[in-house]
TORPA-4810 file (N, C-alpha, C, O; in nm, 3 decimals):
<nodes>
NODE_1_0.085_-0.116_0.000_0.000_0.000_0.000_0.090_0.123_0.000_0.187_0.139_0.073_X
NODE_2_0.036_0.224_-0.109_0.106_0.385_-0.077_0.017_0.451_-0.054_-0.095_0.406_-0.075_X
NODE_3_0.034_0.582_-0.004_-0.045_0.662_-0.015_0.046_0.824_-0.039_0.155_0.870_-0.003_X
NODE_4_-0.064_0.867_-0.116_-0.007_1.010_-0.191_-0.108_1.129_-0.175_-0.222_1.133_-0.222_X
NODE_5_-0.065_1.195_-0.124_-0.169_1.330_-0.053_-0.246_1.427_-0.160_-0.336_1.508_-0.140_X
NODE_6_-0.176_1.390_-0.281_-0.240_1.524_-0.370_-0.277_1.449_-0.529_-0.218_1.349_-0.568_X
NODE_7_-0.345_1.492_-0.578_-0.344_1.428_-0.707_-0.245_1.403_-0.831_-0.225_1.308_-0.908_X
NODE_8_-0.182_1.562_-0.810_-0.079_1.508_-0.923_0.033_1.413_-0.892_0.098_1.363_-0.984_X
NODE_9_0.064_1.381_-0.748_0.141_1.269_-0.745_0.117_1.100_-0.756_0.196_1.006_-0.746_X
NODE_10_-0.073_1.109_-0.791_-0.111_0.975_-0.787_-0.093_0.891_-0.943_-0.162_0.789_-0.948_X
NODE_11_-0.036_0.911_-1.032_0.024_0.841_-1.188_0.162_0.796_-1.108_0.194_0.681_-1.079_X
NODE_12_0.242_0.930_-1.079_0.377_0.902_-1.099_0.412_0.767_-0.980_0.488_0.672_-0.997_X
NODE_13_0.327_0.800_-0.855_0.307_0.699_-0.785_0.329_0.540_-0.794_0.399_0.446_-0.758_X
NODE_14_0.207_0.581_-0.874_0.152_0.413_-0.913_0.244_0.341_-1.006_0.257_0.219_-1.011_X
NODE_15_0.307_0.431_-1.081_0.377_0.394_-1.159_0.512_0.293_-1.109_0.557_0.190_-1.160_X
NODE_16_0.562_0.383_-0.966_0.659_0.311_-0.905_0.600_0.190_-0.790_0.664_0.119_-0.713_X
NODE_17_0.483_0.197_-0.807_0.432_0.110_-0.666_0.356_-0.011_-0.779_0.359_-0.130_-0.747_X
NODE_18_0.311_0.018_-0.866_0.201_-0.072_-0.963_0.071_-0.140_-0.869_0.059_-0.262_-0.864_X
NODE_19_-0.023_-0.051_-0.798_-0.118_-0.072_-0.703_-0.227_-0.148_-0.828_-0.249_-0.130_-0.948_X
NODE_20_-0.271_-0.230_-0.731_-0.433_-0.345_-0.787_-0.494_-0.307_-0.795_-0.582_-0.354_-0.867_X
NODE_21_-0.518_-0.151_-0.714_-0.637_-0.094_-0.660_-0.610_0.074_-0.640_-0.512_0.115_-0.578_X
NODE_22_-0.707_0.163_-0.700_-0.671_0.298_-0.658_-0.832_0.301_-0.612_-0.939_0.263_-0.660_X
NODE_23_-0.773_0.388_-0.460_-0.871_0.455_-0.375_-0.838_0.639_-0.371_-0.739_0.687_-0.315_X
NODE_24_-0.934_0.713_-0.435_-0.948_0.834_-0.431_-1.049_0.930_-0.398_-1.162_0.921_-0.445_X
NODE_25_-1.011_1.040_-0.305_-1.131_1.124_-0.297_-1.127_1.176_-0.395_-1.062_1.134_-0.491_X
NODE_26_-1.209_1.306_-0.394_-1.241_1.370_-0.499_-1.174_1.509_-0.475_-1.089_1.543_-0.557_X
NODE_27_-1.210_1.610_-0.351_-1.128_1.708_-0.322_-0.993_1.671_-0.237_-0.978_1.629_-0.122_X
NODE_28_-0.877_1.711_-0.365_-0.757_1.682_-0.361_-0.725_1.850_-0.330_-0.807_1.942_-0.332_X
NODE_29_-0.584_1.857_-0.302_-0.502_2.002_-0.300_-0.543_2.077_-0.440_-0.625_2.168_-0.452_X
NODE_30_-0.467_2.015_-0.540_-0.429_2.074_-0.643_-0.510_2.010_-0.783_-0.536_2.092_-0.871_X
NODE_31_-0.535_1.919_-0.797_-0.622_1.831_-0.920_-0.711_1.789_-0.811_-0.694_1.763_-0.692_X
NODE_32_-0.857_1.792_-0.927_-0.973_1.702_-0.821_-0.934_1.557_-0.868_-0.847_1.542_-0.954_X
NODE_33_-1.000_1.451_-0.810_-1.008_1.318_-0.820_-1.079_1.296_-0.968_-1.042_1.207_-1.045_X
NODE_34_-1.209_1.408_-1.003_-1.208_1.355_-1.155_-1.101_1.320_-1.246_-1.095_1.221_-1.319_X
NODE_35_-1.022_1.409_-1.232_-0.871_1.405_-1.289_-0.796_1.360_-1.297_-0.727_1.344_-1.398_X
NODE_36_-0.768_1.300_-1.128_-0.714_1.179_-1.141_-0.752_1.048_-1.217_-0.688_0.994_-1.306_X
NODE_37_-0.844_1.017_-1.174_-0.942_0.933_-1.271_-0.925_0.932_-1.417_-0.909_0.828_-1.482_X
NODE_38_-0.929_1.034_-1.460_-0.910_1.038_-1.606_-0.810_1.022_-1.661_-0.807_0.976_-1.775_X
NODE_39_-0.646_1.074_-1.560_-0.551_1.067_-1.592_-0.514_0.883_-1.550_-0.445_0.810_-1.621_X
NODE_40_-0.558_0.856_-1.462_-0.544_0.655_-1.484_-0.619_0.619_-1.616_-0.564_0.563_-1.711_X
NODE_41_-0.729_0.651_-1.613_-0.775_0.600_-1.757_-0.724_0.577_-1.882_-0.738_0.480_-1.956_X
NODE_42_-0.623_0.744_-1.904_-0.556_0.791_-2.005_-0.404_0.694_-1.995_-0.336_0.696_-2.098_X
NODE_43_-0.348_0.608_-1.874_-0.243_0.588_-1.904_-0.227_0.428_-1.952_-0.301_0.337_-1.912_X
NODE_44_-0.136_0.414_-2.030_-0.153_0.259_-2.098_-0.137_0.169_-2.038_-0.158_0.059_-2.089_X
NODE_45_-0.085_0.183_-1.882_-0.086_0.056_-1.808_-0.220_0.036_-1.687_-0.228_-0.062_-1.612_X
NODE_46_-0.341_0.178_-1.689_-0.351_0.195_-1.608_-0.488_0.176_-1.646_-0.557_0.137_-1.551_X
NODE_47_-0.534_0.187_-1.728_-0.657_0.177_-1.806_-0.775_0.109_-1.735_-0.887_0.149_-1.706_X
NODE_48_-0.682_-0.053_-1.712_-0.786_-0.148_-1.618_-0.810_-0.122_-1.499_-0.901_-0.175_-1.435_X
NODE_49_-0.724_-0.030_-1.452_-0.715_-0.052_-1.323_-0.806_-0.018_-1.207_-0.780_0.091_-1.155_X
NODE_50_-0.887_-0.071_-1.163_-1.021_-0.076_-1.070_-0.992_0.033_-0.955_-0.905_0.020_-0.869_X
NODE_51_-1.081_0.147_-0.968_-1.065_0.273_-0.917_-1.207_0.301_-0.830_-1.318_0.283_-0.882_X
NODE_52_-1.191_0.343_-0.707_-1.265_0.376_-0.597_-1.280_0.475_-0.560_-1.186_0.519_-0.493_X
NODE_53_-1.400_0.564_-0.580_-1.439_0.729_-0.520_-1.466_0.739_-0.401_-1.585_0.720_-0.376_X
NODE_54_-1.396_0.764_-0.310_-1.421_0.757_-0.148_-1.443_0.926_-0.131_-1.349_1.002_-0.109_X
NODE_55_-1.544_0.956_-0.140_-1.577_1.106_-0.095_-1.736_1.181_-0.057_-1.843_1.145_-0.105_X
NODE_56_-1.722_1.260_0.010_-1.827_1.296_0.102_-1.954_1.401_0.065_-2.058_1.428_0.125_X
NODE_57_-1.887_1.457_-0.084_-1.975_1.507_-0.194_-2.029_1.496_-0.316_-2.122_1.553_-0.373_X
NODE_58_-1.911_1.367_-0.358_-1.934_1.384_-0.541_-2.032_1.328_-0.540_-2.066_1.274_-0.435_X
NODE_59_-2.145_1.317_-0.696_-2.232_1.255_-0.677_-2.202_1.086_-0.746_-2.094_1.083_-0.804_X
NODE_60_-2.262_0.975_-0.749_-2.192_0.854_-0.818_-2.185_0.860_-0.983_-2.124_0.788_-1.062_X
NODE_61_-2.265_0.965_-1.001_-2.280_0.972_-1.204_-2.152_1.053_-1.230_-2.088_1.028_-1.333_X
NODE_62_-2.112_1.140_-1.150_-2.026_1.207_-1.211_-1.876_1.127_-1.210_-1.798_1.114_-1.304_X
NODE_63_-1.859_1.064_-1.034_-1.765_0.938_-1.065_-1.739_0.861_-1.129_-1.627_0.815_-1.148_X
NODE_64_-1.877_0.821_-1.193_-1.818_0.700_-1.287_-1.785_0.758_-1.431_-1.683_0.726_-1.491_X
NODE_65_-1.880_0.845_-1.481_-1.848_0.939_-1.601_-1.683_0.980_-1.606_-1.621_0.995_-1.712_X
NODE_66_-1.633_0.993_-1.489_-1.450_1.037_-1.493_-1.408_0.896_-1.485_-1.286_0.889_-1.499_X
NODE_67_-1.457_0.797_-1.469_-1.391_0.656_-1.459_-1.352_0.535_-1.366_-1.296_0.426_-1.385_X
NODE_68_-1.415_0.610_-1.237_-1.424_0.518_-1.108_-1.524_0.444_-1.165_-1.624_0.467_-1.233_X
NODE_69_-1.456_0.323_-1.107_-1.586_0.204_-1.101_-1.679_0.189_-0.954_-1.785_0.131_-0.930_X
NODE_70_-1.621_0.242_-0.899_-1.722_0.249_-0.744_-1.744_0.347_-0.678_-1.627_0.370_-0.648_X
NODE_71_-1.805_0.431_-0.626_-1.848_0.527_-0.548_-1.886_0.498_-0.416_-1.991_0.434_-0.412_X
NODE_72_-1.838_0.523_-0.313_-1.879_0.508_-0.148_-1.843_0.674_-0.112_-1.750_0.742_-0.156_X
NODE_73_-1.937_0.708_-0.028_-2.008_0.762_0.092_-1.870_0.764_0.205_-1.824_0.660_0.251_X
NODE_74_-1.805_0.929_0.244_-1.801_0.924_0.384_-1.888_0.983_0.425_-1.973_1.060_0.380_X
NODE_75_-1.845_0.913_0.574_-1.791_0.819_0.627_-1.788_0.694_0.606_-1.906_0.682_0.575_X
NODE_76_-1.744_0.583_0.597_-1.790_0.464_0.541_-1.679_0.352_0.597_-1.562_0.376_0.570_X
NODE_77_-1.710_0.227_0.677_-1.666_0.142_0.758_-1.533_0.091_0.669_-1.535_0.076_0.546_X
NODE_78_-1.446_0.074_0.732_-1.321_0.033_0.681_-1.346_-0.134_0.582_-1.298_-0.166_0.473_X
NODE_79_-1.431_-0.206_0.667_-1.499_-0.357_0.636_-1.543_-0.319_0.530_-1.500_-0.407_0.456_X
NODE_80_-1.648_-0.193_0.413_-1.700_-0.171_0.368_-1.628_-0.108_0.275_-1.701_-0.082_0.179_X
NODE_81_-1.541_-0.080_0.263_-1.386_-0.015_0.159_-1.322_-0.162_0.117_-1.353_-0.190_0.002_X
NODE_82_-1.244_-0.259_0.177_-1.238_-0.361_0.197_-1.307_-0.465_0.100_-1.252_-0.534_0.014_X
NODE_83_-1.446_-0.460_0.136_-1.534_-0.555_0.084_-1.550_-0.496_-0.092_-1.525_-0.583_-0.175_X
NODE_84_-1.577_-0.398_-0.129_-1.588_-0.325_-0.279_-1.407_-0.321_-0.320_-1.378_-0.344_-0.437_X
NODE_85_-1.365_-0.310_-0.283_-1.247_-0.365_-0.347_-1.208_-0.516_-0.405_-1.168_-0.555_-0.514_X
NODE_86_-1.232_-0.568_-0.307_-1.220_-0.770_-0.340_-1.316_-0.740_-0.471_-1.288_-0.759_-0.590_X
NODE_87_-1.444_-0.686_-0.411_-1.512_-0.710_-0.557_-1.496_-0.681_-0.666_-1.517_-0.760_-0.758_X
NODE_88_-1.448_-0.538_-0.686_-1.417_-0.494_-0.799_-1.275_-0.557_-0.866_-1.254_-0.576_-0.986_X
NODE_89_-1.199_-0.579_-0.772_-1.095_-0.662_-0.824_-1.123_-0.789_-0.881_-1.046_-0.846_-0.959_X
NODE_90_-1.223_-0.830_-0.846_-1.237_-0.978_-0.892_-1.277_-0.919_-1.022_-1.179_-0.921_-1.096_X
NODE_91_-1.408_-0.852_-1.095_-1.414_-0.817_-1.199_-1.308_-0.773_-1.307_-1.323_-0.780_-1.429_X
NODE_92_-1.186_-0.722_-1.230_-1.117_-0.678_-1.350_-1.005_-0.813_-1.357_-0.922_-0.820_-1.448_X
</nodes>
């Protein structure tokens, strides 16, 4: 597991970590999480990669429209982050 505080460091990141799984809010410092999103989408290794909207405003249409495959609600039980991950991983 990494974790990276701002959006524009979440590509270059992953790139050195190669995560199964990206978990993102949406209000970041500097890029929102749509962005991020789009920018995994946009990259050639990153395309598949099963992406999670963990945030306390966006709505779920607009998440998935930028490319998350899941949308959760904070606050939201750690068991319950956890559990939508296995799943979505199993799909991809």
């Amino acid at each position: 597991m990494e974790a990276v505080h701002n959006g524009l460091d979440a590509v270059p990141a992953a790139e050195r970590f190669h995560p199964d799984c990206i978990v993102s809010d949406i209000r970041l410092p500097d890029i929102d999480g749509y962005e991020v999103a789009r920018s995994f989408r946009a990259h050639p290794d990153f395309q598949q990669i099963p992406m999670v909207a963990l945030t306390a405003y966006a709505p779920p249409e607009m998440c998935r429209a930028a490319g998350f495959d899941c949308h959760l609600e904070k606050p939201t039980q750690v068991w319950t982050l956890v559990g939508v991950v296995r799943q979505i991983a199993d799909v991809h």
